[in-house]
C-alpha positions in Angstrom: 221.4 37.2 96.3 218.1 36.5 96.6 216.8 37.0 93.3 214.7 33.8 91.9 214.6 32.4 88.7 211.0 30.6 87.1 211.2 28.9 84.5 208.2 26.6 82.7 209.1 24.5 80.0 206.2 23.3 77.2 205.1 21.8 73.8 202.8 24.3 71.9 198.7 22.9 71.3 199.0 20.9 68.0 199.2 23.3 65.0 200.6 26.2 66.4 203.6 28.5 66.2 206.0 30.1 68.5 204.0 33.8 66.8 200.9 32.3 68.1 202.0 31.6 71.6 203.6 35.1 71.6 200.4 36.7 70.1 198.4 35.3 72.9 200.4 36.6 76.0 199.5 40.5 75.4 197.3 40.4 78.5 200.0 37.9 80.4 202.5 40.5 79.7 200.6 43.7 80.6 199.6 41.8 83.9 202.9 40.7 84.6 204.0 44.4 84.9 202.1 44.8 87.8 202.7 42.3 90.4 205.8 43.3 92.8 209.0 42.0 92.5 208.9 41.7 88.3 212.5 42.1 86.9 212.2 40.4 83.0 210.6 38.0 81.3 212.2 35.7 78.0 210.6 33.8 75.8 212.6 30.8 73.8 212.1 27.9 71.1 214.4 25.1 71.0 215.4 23.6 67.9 213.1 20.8 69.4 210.2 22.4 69.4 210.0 23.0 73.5 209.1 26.5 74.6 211.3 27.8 77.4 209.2 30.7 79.5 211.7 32.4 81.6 210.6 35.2 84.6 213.2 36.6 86.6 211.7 38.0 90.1 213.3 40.0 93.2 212.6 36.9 95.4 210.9 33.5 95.1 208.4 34.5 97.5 207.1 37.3 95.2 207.5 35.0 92.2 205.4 32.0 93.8 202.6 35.1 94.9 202.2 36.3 91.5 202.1 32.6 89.8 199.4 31.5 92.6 197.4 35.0 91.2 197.7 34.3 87.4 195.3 31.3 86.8 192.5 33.1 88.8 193.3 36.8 87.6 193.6 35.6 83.9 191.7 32.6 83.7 190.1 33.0 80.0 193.7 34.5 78.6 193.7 32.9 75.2 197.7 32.1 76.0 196.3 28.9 77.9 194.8 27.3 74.2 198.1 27.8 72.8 199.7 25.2 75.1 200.1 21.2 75.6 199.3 21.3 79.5 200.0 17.6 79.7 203.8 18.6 78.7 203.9 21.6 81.0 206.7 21.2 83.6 207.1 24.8 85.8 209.8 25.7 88.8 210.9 28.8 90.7 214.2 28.7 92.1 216.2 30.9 94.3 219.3 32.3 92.5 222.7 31.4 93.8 225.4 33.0 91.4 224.6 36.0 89.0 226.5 37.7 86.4 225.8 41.1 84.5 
């Protein structure tokens, strides 16, 4: 298997919702379309208030190409005001079991 998990866990910026957050990735999500090796992306909302950003690629490698391109290819996205970067804690992982 060498499908590759990343996943970036966050707080939202003081004062926002989970619909912000969402609202602001429109150009996150039409960019993430094009990069190779995209398979799915899931956003989630713990009961604590974390944000759990999952991306599923075809292999870490294409994964850690397309996150080293994001910062510089959408640097004035608005989705970066709608996070806490101090609490911003991201990882890309090789898969090792799969199901479904």
């Amino acid at each position: 298997m060498s499908e590759a998990m990343e996943i970036t866990t966050f707080q939202l910026a003081k004062g926002l919702t989970i619909k912000d957050f969402v609202a602001a990735n429109t150009d996150v999500d039409a960019w993430l379309r094009k990069p190779p090796g995209f398979i799915l992306r899931r956003i989630c909302e713990g009961s604590d208030g974390w944000v759990i950003d999952m991306l599923l690629w075809k292999s870490a490698r294409e994964g850690q190409r397309a996150a080293s391109r994001i910062m510089s290819e959408l640097p004035d996205s608005p989705v970066h005001a709608t996070i806490d970067q101090a609490t911003v804690d991201w990882s890309i992982q090789s898969c090792r079991h799969g199901l479904g």
